[in-house]
C-alpha positions as CSV (number, residue, x, y, z in Angstrom):
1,X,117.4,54.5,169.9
2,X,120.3,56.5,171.9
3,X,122.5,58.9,170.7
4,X,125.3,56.3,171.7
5,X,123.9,53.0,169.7
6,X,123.2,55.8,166.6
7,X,127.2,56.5,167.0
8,X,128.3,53.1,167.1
9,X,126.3,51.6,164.6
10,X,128.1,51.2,161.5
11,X,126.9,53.0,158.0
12,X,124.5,51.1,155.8
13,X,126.3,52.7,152.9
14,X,130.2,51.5,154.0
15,X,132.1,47.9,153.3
16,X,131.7,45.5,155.5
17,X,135.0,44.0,157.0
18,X,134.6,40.8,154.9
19,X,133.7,42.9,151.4
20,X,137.0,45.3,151.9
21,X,138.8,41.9,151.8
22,X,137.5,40.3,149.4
23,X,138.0,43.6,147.4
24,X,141.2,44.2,148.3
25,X,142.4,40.6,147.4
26,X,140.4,40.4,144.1
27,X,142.3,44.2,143.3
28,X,146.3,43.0,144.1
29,X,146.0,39.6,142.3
30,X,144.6,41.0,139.1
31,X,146.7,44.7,139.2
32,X,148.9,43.8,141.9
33,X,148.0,47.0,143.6
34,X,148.0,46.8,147.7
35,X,145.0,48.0,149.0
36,X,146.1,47.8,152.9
37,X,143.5,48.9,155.9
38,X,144.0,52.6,155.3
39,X,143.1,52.8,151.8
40,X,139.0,51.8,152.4
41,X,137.6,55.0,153.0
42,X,139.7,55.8,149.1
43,X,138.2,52.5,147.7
44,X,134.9,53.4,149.3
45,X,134.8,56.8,147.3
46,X,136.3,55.6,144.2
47,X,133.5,52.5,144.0
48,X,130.9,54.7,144.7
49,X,131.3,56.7,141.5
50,X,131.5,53.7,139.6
51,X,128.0,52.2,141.2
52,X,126.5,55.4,140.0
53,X,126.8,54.4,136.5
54,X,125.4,50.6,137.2
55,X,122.7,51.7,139.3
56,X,123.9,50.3,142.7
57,X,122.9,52.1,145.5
58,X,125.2,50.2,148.0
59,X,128.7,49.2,148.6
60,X,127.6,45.7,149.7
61,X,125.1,45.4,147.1
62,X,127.9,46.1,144.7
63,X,130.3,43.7,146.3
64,X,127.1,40.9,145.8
65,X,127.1,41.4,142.6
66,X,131.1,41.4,141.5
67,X,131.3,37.8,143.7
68,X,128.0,36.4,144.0
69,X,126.1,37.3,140.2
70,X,127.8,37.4,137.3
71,X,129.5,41.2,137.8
72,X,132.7,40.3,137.6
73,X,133.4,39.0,134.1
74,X,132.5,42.7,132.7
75,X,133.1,44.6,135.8
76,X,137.0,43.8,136.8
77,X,138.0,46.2,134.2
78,X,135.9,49.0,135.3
79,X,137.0,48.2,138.8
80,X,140.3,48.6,138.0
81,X,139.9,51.8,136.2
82,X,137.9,53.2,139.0
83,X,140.9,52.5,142.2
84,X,143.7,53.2,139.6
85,X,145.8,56.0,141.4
86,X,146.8,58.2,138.1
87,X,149.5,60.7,138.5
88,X,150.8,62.3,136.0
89,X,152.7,65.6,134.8
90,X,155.3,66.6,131.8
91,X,159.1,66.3,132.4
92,X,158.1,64.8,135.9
93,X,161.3,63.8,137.6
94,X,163.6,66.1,134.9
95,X,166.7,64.6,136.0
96,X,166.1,61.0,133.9
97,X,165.2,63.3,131.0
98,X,168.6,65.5,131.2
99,X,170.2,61.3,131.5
100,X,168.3,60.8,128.8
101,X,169.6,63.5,126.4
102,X,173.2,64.0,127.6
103,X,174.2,60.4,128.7
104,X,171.7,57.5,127.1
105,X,171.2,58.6,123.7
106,X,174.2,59.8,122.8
107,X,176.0,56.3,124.0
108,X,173.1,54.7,121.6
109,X,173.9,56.4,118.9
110,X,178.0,55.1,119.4
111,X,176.2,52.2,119.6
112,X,175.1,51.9,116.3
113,X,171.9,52.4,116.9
114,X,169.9,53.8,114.4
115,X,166.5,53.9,115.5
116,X,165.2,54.1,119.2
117,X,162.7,51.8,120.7
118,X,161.2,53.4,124.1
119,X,158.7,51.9,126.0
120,X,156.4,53.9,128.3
121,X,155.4,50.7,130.8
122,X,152.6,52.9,132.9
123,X,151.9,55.8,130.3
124,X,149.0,57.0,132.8
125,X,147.2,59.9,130.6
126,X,150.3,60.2,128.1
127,X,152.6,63.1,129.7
128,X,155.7,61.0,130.6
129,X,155.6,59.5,126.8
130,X,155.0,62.7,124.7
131,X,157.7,64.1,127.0
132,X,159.9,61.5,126.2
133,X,158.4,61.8,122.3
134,X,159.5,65.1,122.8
135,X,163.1,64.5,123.9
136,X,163.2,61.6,120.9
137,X,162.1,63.8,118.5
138,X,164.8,66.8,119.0
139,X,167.4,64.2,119.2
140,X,166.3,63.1,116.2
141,X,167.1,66.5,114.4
142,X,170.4,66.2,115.7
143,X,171.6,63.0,115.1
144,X,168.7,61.5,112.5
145,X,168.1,58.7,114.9
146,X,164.2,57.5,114.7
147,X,162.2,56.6,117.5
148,X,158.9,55.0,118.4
149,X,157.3,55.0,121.6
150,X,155.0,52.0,123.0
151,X,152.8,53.0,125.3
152,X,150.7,50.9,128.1
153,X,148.4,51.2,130.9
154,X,145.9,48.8,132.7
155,X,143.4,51.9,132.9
156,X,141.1,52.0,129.9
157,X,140.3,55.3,130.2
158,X,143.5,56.9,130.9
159,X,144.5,55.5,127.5
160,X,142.2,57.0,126.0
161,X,143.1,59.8,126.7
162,X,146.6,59.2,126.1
163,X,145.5,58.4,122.4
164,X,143.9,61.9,122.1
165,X,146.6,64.1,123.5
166,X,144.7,66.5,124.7
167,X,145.6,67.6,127.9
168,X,144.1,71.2,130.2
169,X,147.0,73.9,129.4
170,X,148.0,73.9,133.1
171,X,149.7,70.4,132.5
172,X,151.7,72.1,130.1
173,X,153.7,74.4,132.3
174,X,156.6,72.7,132.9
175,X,157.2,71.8,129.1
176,X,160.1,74.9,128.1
177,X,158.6,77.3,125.7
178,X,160.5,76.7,122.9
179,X,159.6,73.2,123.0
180,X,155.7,74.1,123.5
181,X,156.0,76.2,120.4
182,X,157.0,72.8,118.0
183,X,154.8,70.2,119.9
184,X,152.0,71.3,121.4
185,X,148.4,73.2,119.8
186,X,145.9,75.4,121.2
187,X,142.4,74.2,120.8
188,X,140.5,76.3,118.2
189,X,138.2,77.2,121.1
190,X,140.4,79.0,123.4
191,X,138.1,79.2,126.1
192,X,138.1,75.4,127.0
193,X,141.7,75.9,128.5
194,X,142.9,73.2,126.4
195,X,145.8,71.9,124.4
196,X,147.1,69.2,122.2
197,X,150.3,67.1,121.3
198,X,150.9,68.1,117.2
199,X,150.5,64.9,114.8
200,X,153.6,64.6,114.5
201,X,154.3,63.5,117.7
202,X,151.2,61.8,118.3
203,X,152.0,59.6,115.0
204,X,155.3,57.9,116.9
205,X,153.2,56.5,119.8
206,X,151.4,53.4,119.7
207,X,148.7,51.9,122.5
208,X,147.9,49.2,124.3
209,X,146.6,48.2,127.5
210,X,148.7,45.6,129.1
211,X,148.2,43.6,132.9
212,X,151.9,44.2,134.4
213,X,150.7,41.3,136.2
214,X,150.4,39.4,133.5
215,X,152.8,36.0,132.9
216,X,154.2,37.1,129.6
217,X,154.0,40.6,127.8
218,X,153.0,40.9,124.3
219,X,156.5,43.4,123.7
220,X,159.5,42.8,121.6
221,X,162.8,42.2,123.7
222,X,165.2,44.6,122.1
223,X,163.6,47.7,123.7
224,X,166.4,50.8,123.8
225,X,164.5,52.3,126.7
226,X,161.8,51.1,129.1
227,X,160.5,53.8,131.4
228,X,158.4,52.0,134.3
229,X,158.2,54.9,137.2
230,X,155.9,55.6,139.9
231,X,154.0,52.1,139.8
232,X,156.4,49.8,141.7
233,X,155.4,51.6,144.8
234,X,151.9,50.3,144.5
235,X,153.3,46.8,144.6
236,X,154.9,44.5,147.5
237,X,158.3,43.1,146.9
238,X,157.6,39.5,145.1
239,X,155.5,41.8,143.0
240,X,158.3,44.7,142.4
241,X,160.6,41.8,141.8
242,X,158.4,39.8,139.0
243,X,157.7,42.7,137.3
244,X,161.2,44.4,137.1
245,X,162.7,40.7,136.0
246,X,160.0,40.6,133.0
247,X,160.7,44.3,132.2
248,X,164.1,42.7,132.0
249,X,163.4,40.4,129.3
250,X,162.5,42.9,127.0
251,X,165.4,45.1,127.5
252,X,168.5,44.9,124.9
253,X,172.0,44.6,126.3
254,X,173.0,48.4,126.6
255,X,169.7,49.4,126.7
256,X,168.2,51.7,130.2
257,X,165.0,51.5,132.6
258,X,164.3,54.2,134.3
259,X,162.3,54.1,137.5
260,X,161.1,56.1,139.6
261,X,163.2,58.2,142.3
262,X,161.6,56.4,145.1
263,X,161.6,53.4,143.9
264,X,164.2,50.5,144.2
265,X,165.8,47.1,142.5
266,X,167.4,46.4,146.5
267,X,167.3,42.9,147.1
268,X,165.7,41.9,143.8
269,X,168.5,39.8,141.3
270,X,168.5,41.4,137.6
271,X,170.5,41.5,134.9
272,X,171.4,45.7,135.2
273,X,173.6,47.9,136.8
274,X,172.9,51.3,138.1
275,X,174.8,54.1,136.5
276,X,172.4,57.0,137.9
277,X,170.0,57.5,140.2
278,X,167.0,55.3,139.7
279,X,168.8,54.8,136.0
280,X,170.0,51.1,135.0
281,X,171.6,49.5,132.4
282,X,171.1,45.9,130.8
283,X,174.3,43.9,130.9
């Protein structure tokens, strides 16, 4: 064969154009994810860490067996899990946390409110909700307001480590000293780099994994706060604009969602107003 037909023939080990489709449709109606042109080399990676552990050695071979066995039923959460873009860090985008402490909760509080209810709508590996645990928890010394902290994901296994809250000390860093010293422990064996969130904090947060696709949500409707950031983006606007209208639904009058600094309600009718960047308010 020569050196040109060796070039041009395509990789035994890559999706065919019909698979990435089929893929790529199967992964936004269930997650709501795009997966556009440009993403397949990532979904190639990502599934071929994931046919490792079912002992598929090829991408189409893999793809036979989500759509034409019987894959699919127990595979569509792994597959999710595995493409799952996970992003995470403590006090990540400060400026809703600084709202957070000098604006929303105090106006709570005038409110009547005495007890919080946050909701962390795509807790990823639990930073953004033991940060905001962390916010919750000093305003609670102040003004003895209690809090608790739902937390969902569709990745199973980012949840589960959200449930431990253990995180690599790095992650850490931009949490202020003072409040490392109250919330967070070193692993009895320093050398594993390691740390965790103290019981305390750990003991406000509850779990679940939740579709944000789904029709309903299994979430009370007076939530205080509803934190959905970072996730939107992922999504194409009849998507952004069912999810952000159900997120509505279980939003109190007075009560905030915070998105994501660049993310966006333009063009989509709800029941808020903005009052800050990326900040709005139930009416």
């Amino acid at each position: 064969m020569s050196m040109e037909a060796l070039q041009t023939r395509p990789s035994v080990d890559q999706l065919s154009p019909r698979n990435f489709t089929r893929l790529a449709e199967l992964i936004q109606s269930y997650s709501g994810i795009k997966m556009p042109s440009n993403k397949r080399t990532m979904l190639e990676g990502r599934l071929r860490r994931r046919m490792r552990i079912v002992h598929i050695d090829n991408l189409n071979d893999y793809c036979s067996y989500l759509f034409e066995g019987d894959g699919l039923a127990t595979e569509i959460i792994h597959l999710i899990d595995a493409v799952t873009t996970n992003k995470t860090e403590f006090f990540r985008e400060p400026a809703h946390f600084r709202f957070l402490q000098t604006e929303a909760l105090p106006a709570l509080a005038a409110s009547g409110r005495r007890a919080i209810k946050a909701w962390s709508a795509a807790c990823s590996m639990g930073a953004e909700p033991y940060t905001l645990a962390m916010v919750l928890e000093e305003n609670r010394k102040r003004s003895r307001q209690d809090y608790s902290i739902l937390c969902t994901d569709l990745c199973t296994q980012v949840l589960a480590q959200a449930i431990s809250g253990v995180f690599p000390e790095q992650m850490i860093e931009p949490v202020e000293m003072e409040l490392r010293r109250r919330y967070v422990m070193r692993a009895k064996a320093a050398d594993r780099g390691l740390v965790r969130i103290v019981p305390e904090l750990r003991a406000k947060l509850s779990f679940a994994r939740l579709n944000l696709m789904d029709q309903t949500y299994p979430v009370e409707a007076d939530m205080d706060l509803i934190f959905c950031r970072n996730i939107l983006i992922y999504f194409d606007k009849p998507t952004q604009s069912k999810v952000l209208s159900q997120l509505c639904n279980h939003l109190r009058p007075g009560g905030y969602l915070f998105l994501g600094h660049s993310e966006s309600i333009v063009g989509i009718d709800l029941p808020v107003d903005q009052i800050a960047n990326t900040v709005f308010q139930r009416r």
